[in-house]
PyMOL Python script that loads the backbone (N, CA, C, O; Angstrom):
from pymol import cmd

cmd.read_pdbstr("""\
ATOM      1  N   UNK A   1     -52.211 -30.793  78.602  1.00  0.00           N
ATOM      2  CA  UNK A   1     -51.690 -29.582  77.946  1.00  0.00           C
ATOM      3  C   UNK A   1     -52.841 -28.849  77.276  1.00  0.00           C
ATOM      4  O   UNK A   1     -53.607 -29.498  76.565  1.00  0.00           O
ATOM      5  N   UNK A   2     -53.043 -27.360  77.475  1.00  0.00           N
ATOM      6  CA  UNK A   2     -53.739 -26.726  76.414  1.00  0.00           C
ATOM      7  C   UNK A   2     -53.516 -25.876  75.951  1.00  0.00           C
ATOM      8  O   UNK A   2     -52.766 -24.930  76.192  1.00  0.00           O
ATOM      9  N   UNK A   3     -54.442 -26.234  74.892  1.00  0.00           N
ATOM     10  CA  UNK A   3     -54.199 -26.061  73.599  1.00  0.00           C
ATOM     11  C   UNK A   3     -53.774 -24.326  73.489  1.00  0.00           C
ATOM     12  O   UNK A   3     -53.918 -23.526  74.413  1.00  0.00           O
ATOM     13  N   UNK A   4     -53.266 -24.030  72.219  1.00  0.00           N
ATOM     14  CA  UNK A   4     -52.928 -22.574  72.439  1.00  0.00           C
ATOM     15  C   UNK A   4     -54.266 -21.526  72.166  1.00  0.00           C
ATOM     16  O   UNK A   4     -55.200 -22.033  71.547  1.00  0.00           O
ATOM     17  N   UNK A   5     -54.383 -20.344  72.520  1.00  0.00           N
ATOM     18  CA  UNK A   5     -55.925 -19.758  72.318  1.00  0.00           C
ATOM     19  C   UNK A   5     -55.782 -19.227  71.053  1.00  0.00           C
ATOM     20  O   UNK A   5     -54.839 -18.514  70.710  1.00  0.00           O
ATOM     21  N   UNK A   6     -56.761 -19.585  70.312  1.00  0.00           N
ATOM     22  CA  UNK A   6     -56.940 -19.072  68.959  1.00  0.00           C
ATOM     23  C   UNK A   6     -58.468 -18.954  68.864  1.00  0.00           C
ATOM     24  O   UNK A   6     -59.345 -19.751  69.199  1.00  0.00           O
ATOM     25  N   UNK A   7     -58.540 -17.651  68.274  1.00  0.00           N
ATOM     26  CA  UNK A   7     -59.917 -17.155  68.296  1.00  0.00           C
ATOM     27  C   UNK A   7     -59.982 -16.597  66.808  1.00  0.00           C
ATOM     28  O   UNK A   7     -59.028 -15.933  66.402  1.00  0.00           O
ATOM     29  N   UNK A   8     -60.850 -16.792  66.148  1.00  0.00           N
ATOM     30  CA  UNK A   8     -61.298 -16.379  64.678  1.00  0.00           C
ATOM     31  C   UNK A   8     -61.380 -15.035  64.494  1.00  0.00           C
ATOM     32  O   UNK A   8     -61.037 -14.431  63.478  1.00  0.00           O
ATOM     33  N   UNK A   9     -62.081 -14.328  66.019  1.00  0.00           N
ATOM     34  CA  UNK A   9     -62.557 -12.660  65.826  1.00  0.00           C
ATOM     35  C   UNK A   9     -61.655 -12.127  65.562  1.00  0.00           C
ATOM     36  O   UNK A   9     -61.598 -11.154  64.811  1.00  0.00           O
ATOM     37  N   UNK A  10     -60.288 -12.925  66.414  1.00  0.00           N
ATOM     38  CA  UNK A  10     -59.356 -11.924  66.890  1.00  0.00           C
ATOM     39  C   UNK A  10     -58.144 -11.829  65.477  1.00  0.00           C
ATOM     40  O   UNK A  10     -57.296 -10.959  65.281  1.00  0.00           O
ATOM     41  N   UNK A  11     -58.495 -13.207  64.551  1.00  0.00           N
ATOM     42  CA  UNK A  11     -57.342 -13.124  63.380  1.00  0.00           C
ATOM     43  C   UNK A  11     -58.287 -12.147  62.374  1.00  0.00           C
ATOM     44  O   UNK A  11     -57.902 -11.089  61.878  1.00  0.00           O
ATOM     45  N   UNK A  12     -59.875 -12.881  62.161  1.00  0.00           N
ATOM     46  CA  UNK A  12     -60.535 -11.716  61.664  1.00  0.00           C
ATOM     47  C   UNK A  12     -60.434  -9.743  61.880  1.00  0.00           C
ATOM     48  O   UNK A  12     -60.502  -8.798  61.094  1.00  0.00           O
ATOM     49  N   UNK A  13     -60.274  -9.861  63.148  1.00  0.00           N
ATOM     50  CA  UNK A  13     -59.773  -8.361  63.382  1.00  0.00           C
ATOM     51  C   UNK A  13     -58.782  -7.888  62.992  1.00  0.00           C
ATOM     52  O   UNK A  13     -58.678  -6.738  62.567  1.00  0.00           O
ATOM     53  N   UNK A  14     -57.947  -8.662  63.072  1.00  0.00           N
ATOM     54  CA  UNK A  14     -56.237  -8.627  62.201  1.00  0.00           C
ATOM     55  C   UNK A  14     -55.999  -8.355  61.366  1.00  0.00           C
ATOM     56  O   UNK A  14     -55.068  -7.572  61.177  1.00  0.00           O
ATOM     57  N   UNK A  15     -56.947  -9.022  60.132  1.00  0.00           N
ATOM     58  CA  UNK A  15     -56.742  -8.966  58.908  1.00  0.00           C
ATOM     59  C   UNK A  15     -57.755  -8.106  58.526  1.00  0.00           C
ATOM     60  O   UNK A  15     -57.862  -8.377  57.330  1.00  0.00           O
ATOM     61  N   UNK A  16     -58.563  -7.250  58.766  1.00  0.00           N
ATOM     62  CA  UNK A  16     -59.311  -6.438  58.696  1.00  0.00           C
ATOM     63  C   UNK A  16     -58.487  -5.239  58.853  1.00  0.00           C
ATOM     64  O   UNK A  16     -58.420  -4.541  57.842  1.00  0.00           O
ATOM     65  N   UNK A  17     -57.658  -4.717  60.181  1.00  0.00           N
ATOM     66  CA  UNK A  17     -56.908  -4.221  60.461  1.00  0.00           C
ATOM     67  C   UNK A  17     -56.045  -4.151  59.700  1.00  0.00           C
ATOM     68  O   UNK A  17     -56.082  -2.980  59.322  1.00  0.00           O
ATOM     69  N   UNK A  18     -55.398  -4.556  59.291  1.00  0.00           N
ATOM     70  CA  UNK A  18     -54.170  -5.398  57.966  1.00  0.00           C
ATOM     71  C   UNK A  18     -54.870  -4.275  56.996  1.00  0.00           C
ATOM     72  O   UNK A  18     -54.606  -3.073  57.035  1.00  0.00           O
ATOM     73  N   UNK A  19     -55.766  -4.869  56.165  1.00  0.00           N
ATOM     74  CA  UNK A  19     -56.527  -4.780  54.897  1.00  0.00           C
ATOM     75  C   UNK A  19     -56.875  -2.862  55.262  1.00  0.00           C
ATOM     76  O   UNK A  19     -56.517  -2.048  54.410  1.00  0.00           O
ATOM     77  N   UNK A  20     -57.291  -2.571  56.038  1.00  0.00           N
ATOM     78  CA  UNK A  20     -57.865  -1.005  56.188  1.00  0.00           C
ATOM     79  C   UNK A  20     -56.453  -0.219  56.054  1.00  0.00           C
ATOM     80  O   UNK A  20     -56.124   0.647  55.243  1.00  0.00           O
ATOM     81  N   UNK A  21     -55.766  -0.778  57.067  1.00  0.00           N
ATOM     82  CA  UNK A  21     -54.309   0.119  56.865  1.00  0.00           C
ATOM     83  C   UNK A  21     -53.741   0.056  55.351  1.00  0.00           C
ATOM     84  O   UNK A  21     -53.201   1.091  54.960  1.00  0.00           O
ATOM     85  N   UNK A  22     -53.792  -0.921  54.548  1.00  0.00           N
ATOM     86  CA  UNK A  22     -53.337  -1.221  53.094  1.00  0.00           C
ATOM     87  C   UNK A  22     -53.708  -0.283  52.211  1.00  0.00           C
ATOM     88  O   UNK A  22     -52.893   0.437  51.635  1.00  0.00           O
ATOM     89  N   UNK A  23     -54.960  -0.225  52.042  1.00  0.00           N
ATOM     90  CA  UNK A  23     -56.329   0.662  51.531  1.00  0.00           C
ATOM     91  C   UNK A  23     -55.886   2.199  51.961  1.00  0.00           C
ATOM     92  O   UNK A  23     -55.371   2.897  51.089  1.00  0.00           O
ATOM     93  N   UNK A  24     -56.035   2.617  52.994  1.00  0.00           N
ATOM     94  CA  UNK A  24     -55.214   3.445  53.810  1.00  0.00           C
ATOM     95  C   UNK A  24     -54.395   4.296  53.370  1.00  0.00           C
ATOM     96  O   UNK A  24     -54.447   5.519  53.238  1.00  0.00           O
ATOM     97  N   UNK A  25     -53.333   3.230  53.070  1.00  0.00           N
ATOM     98  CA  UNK A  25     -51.860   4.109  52.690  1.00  0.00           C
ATOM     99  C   UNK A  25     -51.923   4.166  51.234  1.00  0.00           C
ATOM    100  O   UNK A  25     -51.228   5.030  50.699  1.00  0.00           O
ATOM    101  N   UNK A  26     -52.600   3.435  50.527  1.00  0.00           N
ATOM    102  CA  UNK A  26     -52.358   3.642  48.952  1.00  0.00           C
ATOM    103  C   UNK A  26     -53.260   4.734  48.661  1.00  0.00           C
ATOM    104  O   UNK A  26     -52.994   5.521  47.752  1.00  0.00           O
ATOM    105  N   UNK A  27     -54.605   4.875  49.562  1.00  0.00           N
ATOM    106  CA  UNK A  27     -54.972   6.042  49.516  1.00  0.00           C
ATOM    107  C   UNK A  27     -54.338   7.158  49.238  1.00  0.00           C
ATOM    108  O   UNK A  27     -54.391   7.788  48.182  1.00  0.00           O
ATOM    109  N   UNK A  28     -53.782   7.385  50.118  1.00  0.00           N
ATOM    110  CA  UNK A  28     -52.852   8.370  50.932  1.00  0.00           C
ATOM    111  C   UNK A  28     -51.859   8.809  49.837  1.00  0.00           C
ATOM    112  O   UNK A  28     -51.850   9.914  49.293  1.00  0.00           O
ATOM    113  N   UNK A  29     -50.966   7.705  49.579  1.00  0.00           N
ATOM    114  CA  UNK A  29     -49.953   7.653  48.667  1.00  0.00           C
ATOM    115  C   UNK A  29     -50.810   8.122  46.808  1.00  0.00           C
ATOM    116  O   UNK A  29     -50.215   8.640  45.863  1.00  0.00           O
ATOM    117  N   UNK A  30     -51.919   7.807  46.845  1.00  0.00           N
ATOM    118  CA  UNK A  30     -52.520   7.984  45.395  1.00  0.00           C
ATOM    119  C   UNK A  30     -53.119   9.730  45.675  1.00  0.00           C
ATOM    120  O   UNK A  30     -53.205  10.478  44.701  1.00  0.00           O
ATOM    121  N   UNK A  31     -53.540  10.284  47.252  1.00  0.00           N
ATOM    122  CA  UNK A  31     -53.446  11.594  46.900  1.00  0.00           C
ATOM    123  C   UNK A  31     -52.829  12.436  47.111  1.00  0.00           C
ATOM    124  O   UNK A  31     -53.220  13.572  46.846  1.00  0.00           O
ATOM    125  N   UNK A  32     -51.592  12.188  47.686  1.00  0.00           N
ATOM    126  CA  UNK A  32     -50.424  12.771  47.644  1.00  0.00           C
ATOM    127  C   UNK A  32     -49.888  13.138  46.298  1.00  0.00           C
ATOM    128  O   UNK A  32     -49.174  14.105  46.031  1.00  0.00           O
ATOM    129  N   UNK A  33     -50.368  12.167  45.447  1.00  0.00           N
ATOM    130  CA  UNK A  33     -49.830  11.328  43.816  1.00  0.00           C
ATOM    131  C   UNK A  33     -50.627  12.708  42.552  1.00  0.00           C
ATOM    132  O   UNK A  33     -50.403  13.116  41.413  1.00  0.00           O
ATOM    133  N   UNK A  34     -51.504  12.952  43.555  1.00  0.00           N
ATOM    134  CA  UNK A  34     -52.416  13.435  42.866  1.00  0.00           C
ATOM    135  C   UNK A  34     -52.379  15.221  43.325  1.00  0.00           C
ATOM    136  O   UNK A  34     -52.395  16.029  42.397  1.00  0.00           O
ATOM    137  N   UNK A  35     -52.337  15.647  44.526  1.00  0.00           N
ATOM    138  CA  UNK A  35     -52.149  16.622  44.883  1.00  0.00           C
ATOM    139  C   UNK A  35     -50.854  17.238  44.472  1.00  0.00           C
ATOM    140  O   UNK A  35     -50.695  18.453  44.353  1.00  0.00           O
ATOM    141  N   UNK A  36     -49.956  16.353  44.266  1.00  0.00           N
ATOM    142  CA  UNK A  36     -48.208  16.945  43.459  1.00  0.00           C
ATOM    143  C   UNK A  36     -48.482  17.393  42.038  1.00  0.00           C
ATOM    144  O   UNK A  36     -48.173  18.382  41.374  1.00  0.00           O
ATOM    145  N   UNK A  37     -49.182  16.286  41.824  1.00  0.00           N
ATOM    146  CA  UNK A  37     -49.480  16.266  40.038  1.00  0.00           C
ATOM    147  C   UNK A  37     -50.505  18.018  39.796  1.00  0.00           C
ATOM    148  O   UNK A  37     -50.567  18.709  38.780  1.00  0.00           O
ATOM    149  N   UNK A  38     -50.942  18.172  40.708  1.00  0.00           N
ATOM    150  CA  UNK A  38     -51.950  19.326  40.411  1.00  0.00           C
ATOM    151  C   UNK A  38     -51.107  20.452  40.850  1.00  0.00           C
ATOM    152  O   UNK A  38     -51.406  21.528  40.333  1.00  0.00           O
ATOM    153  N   UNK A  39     -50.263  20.457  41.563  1.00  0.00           N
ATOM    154  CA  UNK A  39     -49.245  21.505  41.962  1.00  0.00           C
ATOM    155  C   UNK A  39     -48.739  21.888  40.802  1.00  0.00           C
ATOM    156  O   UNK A  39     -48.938  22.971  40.251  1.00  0.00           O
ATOM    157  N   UNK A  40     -47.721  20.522  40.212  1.00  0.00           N
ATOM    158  CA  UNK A  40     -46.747  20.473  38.852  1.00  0.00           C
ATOM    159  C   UNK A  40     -47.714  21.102  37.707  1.00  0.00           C
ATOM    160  O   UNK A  40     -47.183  21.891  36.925  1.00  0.00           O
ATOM    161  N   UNK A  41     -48.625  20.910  37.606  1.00  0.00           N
ATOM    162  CA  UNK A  41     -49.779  21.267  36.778  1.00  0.00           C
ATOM    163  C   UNK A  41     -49.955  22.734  36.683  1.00  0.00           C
ATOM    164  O   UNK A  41     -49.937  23.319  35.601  1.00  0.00           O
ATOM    165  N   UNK A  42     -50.156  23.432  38.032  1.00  0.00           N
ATOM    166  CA  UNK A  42     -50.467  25.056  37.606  1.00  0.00           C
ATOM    167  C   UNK A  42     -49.268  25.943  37.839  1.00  0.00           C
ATOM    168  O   UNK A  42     -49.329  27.145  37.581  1.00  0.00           O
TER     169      UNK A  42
END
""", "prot")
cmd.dss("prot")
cmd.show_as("cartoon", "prot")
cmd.util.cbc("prot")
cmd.orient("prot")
């Protein structure tokens, strides 16, 4: 029997992937956060 394929790059890529999209959206979400706030503002 073998074994199942597990490769490091490929979970490393994952969670890299993972982690950028995270970063990403809170971005996103913090200048959205921020672009409303400056609207409400003037």
């Amino acid at each position: 029997a073998t074994p199942p394929r597990f490769h490091p790059s490929g979970v490393v890529q994952a969670a890299a992937t993972d982690c950028f999209y995270a970063i990403h959206m809170r971005f996103r979400v913090f200048r959205d956060r921020r672009l409303s706030a400056t609207v409400v503002a003037t």
